[in-house]
C-alpha positions as CSV (number, residue, x, y, z in Angstrom):
1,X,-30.4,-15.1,42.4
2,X,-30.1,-15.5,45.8
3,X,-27.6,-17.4,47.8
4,X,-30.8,-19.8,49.3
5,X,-31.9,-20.0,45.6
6,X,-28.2,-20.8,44.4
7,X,-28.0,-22.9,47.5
8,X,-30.9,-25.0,46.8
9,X,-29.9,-25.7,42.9
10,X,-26.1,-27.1,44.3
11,X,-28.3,-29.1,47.0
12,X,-29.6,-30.8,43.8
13,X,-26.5,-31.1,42.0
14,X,-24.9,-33.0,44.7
15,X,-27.7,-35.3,45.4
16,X,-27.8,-36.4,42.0
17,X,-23.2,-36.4,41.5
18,X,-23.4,-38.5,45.0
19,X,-26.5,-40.2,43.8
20,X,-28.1,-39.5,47.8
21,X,-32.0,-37.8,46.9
22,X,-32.3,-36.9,51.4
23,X,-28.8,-35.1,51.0
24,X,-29.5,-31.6,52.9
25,X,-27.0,-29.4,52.7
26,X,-26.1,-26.2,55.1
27,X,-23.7,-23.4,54.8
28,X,-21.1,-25.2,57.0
29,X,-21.6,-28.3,55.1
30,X,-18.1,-29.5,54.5
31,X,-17.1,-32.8,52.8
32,X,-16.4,-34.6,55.9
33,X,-20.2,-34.1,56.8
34,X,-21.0,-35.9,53.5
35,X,-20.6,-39.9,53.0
36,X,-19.2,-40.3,49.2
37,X,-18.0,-36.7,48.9
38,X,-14.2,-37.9,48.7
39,X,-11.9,-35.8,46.0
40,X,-12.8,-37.4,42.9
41,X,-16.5,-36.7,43.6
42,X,-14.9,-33.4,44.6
43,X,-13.8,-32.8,40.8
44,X,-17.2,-33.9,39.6
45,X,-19.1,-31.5,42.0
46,X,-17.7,-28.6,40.5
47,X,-17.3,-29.5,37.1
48,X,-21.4,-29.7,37.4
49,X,-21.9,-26.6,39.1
50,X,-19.7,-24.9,36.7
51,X,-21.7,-26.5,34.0
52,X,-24.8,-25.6,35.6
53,X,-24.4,-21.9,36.5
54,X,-22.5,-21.2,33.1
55,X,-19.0,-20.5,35.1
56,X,-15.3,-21.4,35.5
57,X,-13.5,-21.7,39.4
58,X,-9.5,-21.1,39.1
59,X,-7.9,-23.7,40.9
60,X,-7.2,-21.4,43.8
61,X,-10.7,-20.2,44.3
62,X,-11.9,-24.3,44.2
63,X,-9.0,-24.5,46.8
64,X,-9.8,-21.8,49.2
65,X,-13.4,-23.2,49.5
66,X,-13.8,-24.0,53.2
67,X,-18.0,-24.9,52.9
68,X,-20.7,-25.2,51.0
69,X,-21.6,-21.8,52.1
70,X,-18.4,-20.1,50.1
71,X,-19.8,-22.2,47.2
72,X,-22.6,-20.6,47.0
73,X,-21.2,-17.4,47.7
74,X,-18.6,-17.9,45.0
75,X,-20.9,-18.6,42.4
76,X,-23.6,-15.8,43.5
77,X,-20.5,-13.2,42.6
78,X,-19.7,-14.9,39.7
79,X,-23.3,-15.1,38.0
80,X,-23.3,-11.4,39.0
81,X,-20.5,-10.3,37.6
């Protein structure tokens, strides 16, 4: 899977956590670029794309995550692996 494929699955996943269908996310995306994405929808988020993509985030991985880019990154080595 690629990371525009994997990209474009978390693109639907947070439009439907955030409940926003235009969302358009980038690899820079962060959550100050997003209206509702606040740390409780935070939890949510990656709770459904662990769901989704059939994988677990340690707390310092979810931490580390700078973008939306090293989301989809993360999870493209971890359906990999």
């Amino acid at each position: 899977m690629t990371t525009t494929e994997i990209n474009n699955e978390v693109t639907n996943i947070f439009r439907t956590v955030l409940k926003n269908q235009s969302l358009e996310l980038g690899e820079a995306t962060t959550a100050k670029d997003v209206e509702g994405w606040d740390s409780l929808s935070n939890i949510v988020l990656i709770s459904e794309v662990e769901k989704h993509f059939d994988i677990k985030f340690k707390l310092r991985e979810i931490l580390k995550l700078k973008n939306v880019g090293e989301l989809c990154q993360s999870i493209q080595k971890k359906i990999s692996q």
